[in-house]
N, C-alpha and C positions, 0 to 999 in steps of 0.2 A: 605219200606224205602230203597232208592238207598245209596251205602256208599262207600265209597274207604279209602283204610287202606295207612299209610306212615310214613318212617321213619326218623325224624331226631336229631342232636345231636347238641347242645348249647354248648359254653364254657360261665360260666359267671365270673364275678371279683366283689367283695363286696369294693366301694369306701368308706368306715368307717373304715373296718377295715383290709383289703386285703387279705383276703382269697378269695381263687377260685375253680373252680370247673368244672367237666362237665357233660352232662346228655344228656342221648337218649330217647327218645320220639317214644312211636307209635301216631300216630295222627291218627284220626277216623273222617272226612270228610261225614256228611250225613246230605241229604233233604229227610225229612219225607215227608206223603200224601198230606200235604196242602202247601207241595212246601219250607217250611223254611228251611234255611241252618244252620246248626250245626256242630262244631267241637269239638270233647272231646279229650285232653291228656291222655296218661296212662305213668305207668313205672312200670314195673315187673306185668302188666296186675290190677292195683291198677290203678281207676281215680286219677286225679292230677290238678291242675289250672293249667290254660295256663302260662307257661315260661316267654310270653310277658308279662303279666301282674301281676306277681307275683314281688312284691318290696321285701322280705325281705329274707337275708342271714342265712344259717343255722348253721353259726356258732356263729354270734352274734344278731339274728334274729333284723338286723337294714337294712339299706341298705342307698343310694343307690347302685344299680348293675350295672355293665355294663355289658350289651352281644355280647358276639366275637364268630367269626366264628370257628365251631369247629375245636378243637385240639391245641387252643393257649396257653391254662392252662398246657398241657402238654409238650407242646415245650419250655414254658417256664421255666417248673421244671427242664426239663433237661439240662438246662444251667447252675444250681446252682448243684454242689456236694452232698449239705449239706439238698438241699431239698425234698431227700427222708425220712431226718431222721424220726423215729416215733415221735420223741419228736415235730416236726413240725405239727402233726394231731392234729386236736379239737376231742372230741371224738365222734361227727358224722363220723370222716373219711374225714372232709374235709381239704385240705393240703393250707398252707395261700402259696403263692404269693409274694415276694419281687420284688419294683422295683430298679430302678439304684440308689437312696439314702442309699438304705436296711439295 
């Protein structure tokens, strides 16, 4: 089986309830003997569904998502003061997102 390894990293936004997040991905890219293409996600070397196609949020396991190019979740946090508080984490760890209404 021929395979090439890659890295990338997703920011997503939960349009329900606005939490956000962001996550790196090894992606694992392989055609086995009879030639078919396959691609599996991990994170922390645990399988994982594909990013794209994963609908639901882990904070209010609802969605829809949006997905942004990494690093928006965090550039966004650091505009608000008040967005590192702990009192702002679900207790997955994931930290919700206000926008300009907030």
């Amino acid at each position: 089986m021929d395979a090439e390894t890659v890295h990338e990293a997703y920011s997503f936004v939960c349009l329900h309830c606005g939490y956000g997040w962001e996550q790196e991905y090894e992606i694992r890219h392989a055609t086995d003997l009879a030639g078919q293409r396959r691609t599996d996600y991990f994170v922390g070397g645990r399988r994982v569904a594909s990013p794209l196609t994963r609908a639901d949020c882990p904070a209010c396991n609802r969605g829809p998502l949006r997905i942004l190019r990494p690093g928006r979740v965090n550039a966004s946090r650091s505009l608000f003061a008040w967005s590192s508080y702990p009192d702002w984490s679900s207790p997955s760890g994931v930290q919700k997102v206000v926008d300009d209404q907030g």
